[in-house]
C-alpha positions as a Markdown table, in Angstrom:
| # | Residue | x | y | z |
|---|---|---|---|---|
| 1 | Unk | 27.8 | -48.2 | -98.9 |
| 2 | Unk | 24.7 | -47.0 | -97.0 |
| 3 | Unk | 22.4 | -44.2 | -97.1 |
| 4 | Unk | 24.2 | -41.3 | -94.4 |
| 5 | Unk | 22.5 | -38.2 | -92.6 |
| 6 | Unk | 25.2 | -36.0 | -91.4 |
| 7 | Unk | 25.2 | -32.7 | -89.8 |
| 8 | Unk | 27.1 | -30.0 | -91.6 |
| 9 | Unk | 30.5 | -29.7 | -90.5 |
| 10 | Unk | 30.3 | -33.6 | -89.4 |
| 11 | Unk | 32.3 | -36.3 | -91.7 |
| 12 | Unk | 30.5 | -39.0 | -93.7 |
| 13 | Unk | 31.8 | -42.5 | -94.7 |
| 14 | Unk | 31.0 | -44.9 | -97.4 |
| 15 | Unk | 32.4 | -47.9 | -96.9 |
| 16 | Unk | 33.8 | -50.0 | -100.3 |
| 17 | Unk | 35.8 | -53.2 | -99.9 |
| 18 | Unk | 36.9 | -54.7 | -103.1 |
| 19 | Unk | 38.6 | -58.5 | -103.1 |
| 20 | Unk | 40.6 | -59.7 | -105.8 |
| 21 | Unk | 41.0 | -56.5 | -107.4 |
| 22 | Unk | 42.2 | -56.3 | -111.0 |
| 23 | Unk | 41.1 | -53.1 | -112.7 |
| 24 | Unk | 40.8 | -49.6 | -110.9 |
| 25 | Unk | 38.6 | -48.2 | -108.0 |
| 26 | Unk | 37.0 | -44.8 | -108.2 |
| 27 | Unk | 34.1 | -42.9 | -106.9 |
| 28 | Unk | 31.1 | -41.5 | -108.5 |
| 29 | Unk | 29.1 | -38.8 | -107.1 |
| 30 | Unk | 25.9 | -37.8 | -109.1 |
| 31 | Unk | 27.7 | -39.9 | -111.6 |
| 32 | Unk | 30.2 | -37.4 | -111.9 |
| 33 | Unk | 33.8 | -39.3 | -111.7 |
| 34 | Unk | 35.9 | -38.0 | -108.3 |
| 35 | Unk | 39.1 | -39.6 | -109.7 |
| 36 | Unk | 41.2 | -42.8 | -109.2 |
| 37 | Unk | 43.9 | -41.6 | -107.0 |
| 38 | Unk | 43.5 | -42.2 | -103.2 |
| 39 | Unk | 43.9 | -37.9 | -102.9 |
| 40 | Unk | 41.5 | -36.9 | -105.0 |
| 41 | Unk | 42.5 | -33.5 | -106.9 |
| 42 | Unk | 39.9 | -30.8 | -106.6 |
| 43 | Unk | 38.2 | -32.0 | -103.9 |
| 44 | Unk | 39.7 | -30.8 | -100.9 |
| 45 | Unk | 37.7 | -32.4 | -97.9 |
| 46 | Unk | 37.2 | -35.6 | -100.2 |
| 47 | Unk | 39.7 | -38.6 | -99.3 |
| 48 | Unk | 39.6 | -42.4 | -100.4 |
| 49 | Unk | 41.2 | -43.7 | -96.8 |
| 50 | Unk | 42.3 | -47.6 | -95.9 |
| 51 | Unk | 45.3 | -49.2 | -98.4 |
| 52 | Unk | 45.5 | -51.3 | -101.4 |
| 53 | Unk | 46.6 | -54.1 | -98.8 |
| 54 | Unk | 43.4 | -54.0 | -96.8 |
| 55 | Unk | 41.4 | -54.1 | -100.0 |
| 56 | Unk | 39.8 | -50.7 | -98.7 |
| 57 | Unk | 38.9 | -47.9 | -100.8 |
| 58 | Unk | 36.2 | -46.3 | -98.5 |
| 59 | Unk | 35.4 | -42.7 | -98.8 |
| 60 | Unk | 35.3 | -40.1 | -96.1 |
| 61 | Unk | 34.1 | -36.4 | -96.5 |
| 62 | Unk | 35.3 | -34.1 | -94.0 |
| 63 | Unk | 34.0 | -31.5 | -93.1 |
| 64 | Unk | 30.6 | -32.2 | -94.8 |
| 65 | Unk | 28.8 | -29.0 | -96.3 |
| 66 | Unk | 25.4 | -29.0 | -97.6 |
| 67 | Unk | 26.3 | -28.9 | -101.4 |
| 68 | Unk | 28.2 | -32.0 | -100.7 |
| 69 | Unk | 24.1 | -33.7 | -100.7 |
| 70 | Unk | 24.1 | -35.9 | -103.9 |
| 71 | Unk | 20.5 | -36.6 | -105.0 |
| 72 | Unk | 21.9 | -39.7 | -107.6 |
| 73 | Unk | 24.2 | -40.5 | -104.4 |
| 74 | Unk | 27.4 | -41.8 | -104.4 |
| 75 | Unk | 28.8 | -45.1 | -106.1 |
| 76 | Unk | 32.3 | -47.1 | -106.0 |
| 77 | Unk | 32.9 | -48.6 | -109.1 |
| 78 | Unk | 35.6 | -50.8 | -110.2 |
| 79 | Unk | 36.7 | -51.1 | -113.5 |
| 80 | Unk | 37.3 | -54.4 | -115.5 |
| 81 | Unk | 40.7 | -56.4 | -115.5 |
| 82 | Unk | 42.8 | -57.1 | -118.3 |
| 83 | Unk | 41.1 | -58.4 | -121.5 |
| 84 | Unk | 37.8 | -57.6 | -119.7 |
| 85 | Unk | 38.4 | -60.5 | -117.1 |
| 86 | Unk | 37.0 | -60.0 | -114.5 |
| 87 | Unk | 34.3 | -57.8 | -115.7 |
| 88 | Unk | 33.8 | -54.2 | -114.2 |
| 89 | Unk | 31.6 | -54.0 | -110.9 |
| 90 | Unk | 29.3 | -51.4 | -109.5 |
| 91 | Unk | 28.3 | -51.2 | -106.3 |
| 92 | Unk | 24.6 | -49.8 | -105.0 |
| 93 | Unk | 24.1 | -46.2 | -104.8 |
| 94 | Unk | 24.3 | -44.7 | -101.5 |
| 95 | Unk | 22.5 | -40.9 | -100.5 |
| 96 | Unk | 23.8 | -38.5 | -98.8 |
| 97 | Unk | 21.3 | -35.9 | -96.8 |
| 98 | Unk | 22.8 | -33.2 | -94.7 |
| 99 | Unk | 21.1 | -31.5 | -92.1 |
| 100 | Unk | 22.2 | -27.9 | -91.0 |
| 101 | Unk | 21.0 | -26.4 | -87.0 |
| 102 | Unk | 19.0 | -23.0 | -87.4 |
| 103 | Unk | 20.4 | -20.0 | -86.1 |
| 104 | Unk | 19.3 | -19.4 | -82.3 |
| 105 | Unk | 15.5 | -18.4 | -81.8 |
| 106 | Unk | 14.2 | -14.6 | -81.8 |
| 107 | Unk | 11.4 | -14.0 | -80.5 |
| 108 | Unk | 10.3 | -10.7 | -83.2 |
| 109 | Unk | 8.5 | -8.6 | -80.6 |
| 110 | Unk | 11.6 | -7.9 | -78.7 |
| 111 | Unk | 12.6 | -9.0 | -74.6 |
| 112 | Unk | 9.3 | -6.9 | -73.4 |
| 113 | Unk | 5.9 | -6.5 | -74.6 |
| 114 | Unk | 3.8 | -3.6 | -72.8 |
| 115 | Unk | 0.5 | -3.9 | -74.0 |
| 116 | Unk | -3.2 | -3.2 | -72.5 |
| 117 | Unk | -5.8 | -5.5 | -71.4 |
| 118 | Unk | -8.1 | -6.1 | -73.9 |
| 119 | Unk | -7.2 | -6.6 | -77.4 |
| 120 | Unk | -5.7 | -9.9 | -79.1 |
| 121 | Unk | -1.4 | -10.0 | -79.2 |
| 122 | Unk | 0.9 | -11.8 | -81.7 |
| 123 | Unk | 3.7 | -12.9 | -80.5 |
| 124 | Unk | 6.6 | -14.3 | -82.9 |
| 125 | Unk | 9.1 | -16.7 | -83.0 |
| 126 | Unk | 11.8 | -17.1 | -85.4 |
| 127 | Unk | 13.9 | -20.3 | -86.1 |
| 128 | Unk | 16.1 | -19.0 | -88.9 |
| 129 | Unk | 17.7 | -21.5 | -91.6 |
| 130 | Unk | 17.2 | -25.1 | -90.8 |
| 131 | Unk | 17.6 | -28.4 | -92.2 |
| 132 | Unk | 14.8 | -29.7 | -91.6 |
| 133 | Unk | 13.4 | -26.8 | -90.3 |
| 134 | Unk | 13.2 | -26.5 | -86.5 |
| 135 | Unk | 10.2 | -27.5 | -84.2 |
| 136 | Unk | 9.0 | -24.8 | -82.1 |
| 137 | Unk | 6.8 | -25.0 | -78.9 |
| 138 | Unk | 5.5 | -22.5 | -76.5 |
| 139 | Unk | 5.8 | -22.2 | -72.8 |
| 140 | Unk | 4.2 | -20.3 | -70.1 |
| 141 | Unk | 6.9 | -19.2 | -67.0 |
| 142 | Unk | 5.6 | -22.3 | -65.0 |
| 143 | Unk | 7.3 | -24.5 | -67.9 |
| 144 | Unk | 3.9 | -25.7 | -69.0 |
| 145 | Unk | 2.9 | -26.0 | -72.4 |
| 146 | Unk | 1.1 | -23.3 | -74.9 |
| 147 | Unk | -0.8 | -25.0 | -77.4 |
| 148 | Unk | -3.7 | -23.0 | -78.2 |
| 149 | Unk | -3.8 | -20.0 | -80.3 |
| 150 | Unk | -0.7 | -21.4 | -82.4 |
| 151 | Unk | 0.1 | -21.1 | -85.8 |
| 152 | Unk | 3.3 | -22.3 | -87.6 |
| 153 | Unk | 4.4 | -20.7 | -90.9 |
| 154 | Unk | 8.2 | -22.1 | -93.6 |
| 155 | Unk | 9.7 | -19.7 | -96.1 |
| 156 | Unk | 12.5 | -20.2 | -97.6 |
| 157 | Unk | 16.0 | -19.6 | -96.7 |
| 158 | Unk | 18.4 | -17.2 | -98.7 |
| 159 | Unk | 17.2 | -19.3 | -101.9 |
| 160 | Unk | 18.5 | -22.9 | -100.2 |
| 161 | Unk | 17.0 | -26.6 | -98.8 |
| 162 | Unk | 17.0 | -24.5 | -95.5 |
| 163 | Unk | 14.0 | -23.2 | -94.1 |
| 164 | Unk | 13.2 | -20.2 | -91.9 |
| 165 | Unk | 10.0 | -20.8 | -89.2 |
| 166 | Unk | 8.0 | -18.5 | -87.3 |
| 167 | Unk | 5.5 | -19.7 | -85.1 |
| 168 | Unk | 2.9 | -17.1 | -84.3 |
| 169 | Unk | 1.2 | -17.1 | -80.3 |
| 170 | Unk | -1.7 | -15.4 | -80.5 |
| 171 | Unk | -3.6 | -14.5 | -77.1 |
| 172 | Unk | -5.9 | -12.1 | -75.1 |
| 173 | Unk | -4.1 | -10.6 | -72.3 |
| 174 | Unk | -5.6 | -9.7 | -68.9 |
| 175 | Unk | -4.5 | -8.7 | -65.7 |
| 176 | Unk | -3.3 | -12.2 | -64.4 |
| 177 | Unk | -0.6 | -12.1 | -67.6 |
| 178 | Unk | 1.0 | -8.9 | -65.9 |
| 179 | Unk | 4.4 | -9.6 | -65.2 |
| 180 | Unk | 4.5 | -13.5 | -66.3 |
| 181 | Unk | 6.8 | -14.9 | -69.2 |
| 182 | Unk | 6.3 | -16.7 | -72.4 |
| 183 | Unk | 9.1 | -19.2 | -73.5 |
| 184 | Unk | 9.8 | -20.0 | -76.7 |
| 185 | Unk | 11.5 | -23.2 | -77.2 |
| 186 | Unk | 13.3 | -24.3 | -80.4 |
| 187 | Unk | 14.0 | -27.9 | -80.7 |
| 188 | Unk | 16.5 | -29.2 | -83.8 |
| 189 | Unk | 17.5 | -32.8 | -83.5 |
| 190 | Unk | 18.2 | -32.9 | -79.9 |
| 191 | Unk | 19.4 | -29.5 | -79.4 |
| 192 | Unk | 16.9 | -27.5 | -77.8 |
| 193 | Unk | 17.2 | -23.7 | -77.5 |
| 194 | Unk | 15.0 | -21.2 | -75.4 |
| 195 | Unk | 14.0 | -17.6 | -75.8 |
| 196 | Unk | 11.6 | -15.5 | -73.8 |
| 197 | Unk | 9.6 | -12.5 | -73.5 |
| 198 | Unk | 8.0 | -10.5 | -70.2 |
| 199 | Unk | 4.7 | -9.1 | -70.7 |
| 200 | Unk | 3.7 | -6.1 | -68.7 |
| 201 | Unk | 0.2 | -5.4 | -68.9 |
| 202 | Unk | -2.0 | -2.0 | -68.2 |
C-alpha cells in the first residue's frame, strides 16, 4: 500500500496482494488490529474487498472522515503458516491524510461598507474550517489583484486539524473607491469560491 490524500467523504484504497497464502490476512491501523474477516465488525465504512481466489485482501474506506487519519498508518499483515512455515509477513506502512473544504467565505463587515474618506478600513475575510486551511486572495471589481495592505491570520477550528483564516484588507478610501467592489476569493484545492463587498464612500 501507498501513502493516500483523500477528501472527506471520498473513499481510500490500500491495495494488499498476498501469493501463496498460508496463515491469515488482517489489517492494522495505528497498530490497532481491524479483524480477520473480510466485513470487519465495528467498523462500518471499513471493508476488505477482492476474494481469496484473486489473492486480494485490499482495503477500502468509504466514506472517509477525518478521524479515519492514522498517523502510524495502515499495515496488512499476514500471519505465519502452519509450524511457522512460511514465516509471518508485514507489509510497509502506508499514511492516510484527509483533507476537509472550509465552509464558504464571509466577508465579516457585511455585503456594504459606508464609510468616509479619510481614515484607514479593515476589511475581513473568513475561510472557516479547513484542511489545510484555505488560500485567500483579494480582488478589486476589475478582477485584478489586491496585494498590498494584506495580512493573513490561522486559529483553530472547534479544537480539530482544521483551521479557520481571516485575511484582513486594510486600505485608505477616497472618492474614486465610491461605489466599486472588493472580491474576496477563497481557493481550496481547486475549488475556488468568491464573496464580495460594495463600498459607498462620503
Amino acid at each position: 500500500p501507498e501513502d493516500v490524500t483523500v477528501t472527506e467523504g471520498g473513499h481510500a484504497i490500500f491495495p494488499c496482494v498476498v501469493k501463496n497464502r498460508a496463515g491469515k490476512v488482517r489489517w492494522t491501523k495505528d497498530d490497532f488490529g481491524l479483524g480477520e474477516e473480510r466485513n470487519l465488525t465495528g467498523f462500518d465504512r471499513y471493508e476488505i474487498i477482492g476474494s481469496n481466489e484473486t489473492d486480494n485482501y485490499t482495503l477500502r474506506i468509504h466514506p472517509v472522515v477525518l478521524k479515519d487519519e492514522a498517523k502510524l498508518g495502515f499495515q496488512c499483515q499476514i500471519g505465519a503458516g502452519a509450524g511457522g512455515s512460511p514465516p509471518a509477513e508485514r507489509s510497509k506502512k502506508a499514511k492516510l491524510t484527509v483533507t476537509v473544504s472550509p465552509e464558504p467565505p464571509v466577508i465579516l463587515n457585511g455585503d456594504v461598507l459606508r464609510t468616509v474618506e479619510g481614515p484607514d478600513v479593515e476589511i475581513k475575510c473568513s475561510s472557516r474550517g479547513g484542511k489545510p486551511s484555505a488560500t485567500i486572495k483579494w480582488f478589486d471589481g476589475e478582477d485584478r489583484e489586491i496585494s498590498a495592505g494584506v495580512t493573513t491570520d490561522t486559529e483553530p477550528y472547534e479544537n480539530t486539524q482544521r483551521e479557520t483564516l481571516v485575511s484582513t484588507l486594510k486600505f485608505t478610501p477616497g472618492k474614486s473607491d465610491h461605489n466599486t467592489t472588493r472580491i474576496c476569493k477563497a481557493t481550496h484545492d481547486s475549488s475556488t469560491l468568491n464573496v464580495s463587498i460594495d463600498f459607498l464612500v462620503e
